[in-house]
Each structure stands twice: as structure tokens, then as C-alpha cells.
BALUMMAR-472564 format. One record per atom (N, C-alpha, C): residue number from 0; residue in one letter; x, y, z; atom name; chain. Coordinates in steps of 0.1 Angstrom, whole numbers, padded with zeros to 4 digits. Layout:
<nodes>
  pos  code      x      y      z  site  unit
  NUM     A      X      Y      Z    CA     A
...
</nodes>
This chain:
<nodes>
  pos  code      x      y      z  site  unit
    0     X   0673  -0216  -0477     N     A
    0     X   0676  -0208  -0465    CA     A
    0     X   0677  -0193  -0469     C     A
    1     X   0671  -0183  -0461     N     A
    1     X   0673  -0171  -0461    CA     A
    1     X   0688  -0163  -0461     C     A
    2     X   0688  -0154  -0465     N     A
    2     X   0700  -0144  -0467    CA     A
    2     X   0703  -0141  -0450     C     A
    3     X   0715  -0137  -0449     N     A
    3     X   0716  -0137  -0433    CA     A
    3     X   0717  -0121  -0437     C     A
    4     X   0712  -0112  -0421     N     A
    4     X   0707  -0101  -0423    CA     A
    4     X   0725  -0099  -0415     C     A
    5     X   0723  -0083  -0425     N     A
    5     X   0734  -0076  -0413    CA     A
    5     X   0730  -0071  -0401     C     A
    6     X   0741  -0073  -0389     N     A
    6     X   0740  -0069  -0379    CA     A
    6     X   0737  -0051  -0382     C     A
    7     X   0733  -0041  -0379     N     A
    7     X   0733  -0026  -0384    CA     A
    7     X   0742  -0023  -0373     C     A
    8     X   0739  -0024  -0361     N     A
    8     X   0748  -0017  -0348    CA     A
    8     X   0761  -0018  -0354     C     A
    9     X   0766  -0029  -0357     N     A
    9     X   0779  -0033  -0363    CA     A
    9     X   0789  -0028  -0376     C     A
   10     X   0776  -0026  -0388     N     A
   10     X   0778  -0016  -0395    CA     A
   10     X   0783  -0006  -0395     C     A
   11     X   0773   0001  -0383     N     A
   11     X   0778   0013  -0379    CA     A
   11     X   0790   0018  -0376     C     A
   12     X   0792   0004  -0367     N     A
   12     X   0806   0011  -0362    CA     A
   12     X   0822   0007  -0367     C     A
   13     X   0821  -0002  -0375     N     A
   13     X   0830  -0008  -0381    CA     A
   13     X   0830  -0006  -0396     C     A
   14     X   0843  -0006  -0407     N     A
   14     X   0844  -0005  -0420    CA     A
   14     X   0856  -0014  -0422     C     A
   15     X   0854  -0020  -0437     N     A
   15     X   0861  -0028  -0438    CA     A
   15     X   0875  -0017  -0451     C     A
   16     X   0882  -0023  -0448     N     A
   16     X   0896  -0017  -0457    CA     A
   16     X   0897  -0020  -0467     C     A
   17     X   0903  -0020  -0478     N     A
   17     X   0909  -0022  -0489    CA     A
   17     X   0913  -0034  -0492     C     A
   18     X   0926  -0041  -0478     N     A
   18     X   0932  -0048  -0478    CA     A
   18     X   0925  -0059  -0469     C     A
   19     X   0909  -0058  -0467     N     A
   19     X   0907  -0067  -0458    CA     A
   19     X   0905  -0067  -0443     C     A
   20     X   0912  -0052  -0441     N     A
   20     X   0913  -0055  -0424    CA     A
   20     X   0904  -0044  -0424     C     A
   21     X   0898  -0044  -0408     N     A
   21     X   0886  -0038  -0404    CA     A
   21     X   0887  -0030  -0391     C     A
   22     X   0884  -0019  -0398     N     A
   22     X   0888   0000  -0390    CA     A
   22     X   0876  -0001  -0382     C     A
   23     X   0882   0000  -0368     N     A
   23     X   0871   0008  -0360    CA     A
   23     X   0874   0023  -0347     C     A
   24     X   0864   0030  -0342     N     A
   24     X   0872   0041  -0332    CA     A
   24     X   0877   0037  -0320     C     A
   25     X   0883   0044  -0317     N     A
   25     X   0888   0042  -0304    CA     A
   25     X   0876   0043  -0292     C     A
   26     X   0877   0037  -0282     N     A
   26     X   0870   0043  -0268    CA     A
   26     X   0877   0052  -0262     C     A
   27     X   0864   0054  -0252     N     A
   27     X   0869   0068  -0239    CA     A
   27     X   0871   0081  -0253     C     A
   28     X   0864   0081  -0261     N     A
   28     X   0870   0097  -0266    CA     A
   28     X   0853   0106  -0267     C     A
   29     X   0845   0100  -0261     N     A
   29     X   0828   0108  -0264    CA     A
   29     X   0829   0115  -0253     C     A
   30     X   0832   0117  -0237     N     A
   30     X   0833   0124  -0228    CA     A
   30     X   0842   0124  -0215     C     A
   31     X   0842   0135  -0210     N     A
   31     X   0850   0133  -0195    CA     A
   31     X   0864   0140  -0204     C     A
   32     X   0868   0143  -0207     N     A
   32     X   0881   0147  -0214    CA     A
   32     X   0891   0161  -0211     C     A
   33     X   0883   0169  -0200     N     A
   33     X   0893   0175  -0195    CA     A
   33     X   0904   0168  -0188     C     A
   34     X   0903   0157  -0183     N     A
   34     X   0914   0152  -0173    CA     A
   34     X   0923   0143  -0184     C     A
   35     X   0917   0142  -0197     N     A
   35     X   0927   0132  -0204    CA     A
   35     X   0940   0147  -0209     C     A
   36     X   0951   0137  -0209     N     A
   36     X   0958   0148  -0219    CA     A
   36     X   0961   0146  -0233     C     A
   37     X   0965   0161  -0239     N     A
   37     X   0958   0163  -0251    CA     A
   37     X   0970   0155  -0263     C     A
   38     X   0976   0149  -0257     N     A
   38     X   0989   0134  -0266    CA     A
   38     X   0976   0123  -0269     C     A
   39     X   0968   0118  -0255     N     A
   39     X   0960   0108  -0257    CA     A
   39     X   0946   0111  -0265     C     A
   40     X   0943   0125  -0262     N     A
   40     X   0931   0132  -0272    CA     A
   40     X   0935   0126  -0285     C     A
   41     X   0944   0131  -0286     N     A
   41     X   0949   0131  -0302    CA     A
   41     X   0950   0118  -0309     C     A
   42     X   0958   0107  -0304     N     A
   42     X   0956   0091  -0307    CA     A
   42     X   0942   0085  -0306     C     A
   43     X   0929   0087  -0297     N     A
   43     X   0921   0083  -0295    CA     A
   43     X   0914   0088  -0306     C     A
   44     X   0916   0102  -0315     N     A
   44     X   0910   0105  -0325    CA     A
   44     X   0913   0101  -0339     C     A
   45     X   0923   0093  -0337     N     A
   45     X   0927   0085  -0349    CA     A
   45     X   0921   0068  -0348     C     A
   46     X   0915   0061  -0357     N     A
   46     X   0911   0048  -0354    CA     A
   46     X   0916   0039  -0358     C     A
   47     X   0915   0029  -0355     N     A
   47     X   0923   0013  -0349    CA     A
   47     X   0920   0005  -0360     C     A
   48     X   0920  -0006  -0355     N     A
   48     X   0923  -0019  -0370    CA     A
   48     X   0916  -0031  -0354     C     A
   49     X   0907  -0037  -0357     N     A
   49     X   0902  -0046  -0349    CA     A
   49     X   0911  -0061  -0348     C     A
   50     X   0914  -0061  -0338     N     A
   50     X   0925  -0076  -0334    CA     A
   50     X   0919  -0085  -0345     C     A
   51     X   0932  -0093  -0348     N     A
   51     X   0930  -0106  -0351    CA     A
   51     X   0922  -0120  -0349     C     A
   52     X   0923  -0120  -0331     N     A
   52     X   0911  -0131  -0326    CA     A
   52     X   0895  -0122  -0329     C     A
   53     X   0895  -0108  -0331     N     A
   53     X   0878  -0103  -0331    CA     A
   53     X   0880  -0106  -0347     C     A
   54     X   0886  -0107  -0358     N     A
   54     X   0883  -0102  -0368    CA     A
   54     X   0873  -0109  -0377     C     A
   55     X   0873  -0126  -0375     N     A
   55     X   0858  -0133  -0376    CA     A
   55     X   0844  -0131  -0374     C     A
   56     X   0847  -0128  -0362     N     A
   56     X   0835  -0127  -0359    CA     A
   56     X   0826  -0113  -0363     C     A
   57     X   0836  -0103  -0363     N     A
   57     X   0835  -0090  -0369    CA     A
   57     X   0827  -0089  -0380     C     A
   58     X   0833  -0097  -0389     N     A
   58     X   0830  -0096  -0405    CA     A
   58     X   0817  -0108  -0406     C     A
   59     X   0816  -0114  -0397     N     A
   59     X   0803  -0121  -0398    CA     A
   59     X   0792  -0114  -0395     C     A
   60     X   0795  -0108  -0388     N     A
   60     X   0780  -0098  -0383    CA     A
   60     X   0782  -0085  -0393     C     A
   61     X   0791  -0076  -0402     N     A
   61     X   0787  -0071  -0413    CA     A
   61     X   0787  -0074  -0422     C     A
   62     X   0789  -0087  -0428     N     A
   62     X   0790  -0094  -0442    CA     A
   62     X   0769  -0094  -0444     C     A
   63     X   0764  -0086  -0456     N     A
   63     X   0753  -0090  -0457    CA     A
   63     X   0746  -0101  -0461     C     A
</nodes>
């Protein structure tokens, strides 16, 4: 059986940690952002850790 290919879109957007868990960005932060305020600017530019129920399936589509 063949090597399973990585997902690339997925790559992209995801990295895996140190400890395993898997950093991704936030949404809503690429446009429209005069009306957000700049408390939520600021969190949305910091990135997240992908839930628990996604984190299978996550690592299946970047695991090469």
C-alpha cells in the first residue's frame, strides 16, 4: 500500500507543538476590522490550540 499523501491546505494552516498539541489562527482577523475592537484585534492575533474532538482528525490529514 502506498504512503498516504499529506493533506497541503492543512499543512498550511496548522503546526504541530512540542507537546503534541496543534496550533492554529484564529478567524475573522484577514478583513472588515474597523468595527472590531482593538482588545479583540489583539486576541485574534494570537493563535489557538485546535479542540480535542478536531485533534484526530487534524493530525491525520498532516501526518505524512
Amino acid at each position: 500500500m502506498p504512503k498516504m499523501k499529506t493533506r497541503r491546505s492543512a499543512a498550511k494552516r496548522f503546526k504541530l507543538t512540542g507537546s503534541g498539541k496543534i496550533k492554529r489562527n484564529k478567524a475573522n482577523f484577514a478583513h472588515i476590522l474597523t468595527k472590531k475592537t482593538s482588545k479583540r484585534k489583539r486576541r485574534l492575533g494570537q493563535s489557538g490550540v485546535v479542540a480535542p474532538a478536531d485533534e484526530k482528525r487534524v493530525k491525520k490529514m498532516i501526518s505524512s
